[in-house]
C-alpha positions in Angstrom: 119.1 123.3 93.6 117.5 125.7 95.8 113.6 126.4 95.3 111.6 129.1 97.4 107.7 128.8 97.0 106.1 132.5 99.2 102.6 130.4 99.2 99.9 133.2 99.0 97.4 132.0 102.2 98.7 130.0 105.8 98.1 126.7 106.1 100.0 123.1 105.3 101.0 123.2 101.1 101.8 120.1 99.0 102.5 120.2 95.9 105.1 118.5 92.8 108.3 119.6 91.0 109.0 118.1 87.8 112.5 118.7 86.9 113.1 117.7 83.0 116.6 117.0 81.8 118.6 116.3 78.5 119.3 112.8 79.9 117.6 109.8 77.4 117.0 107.3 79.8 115.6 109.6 82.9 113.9 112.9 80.9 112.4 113.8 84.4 111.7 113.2 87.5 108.9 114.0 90.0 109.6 115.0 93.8 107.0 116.0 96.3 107.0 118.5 98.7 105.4 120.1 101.2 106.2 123.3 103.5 103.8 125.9 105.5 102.9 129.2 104.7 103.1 131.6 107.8 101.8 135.0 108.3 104.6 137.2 108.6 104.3 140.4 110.2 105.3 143.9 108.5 108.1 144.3 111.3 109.4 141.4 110.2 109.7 141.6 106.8 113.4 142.7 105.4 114.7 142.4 108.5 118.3 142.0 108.8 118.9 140.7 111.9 122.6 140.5 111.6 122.8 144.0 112.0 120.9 144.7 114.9 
């Protein structure tokens, strides 16, 4: 499962993803995680750098 989170200020983010299921004897389960938001400049942004 692939998850993006575009945090809205820099810094260090932690934060939890419950993920709920069908399944009777485990309905969810909790996972932490943690990433940094960066400032990323207009040049940047869209970018395709396989075409450059």
């Amino acid at each position: 499962m692939d998850h993006q989170f575009p945090p809205p200020t820099k810094g260090i983010k932690n934060a939890k993803l419950t993920v709920t299921s069908d399944d009777d004897i485990n309905p969810s389960i909790t996972v932490s995680i943690r990433g940094e938001g960066v400032e990323q400049t207009p040049s940047d942004a869209g970018t395709d750098t396989d075409s450059i």
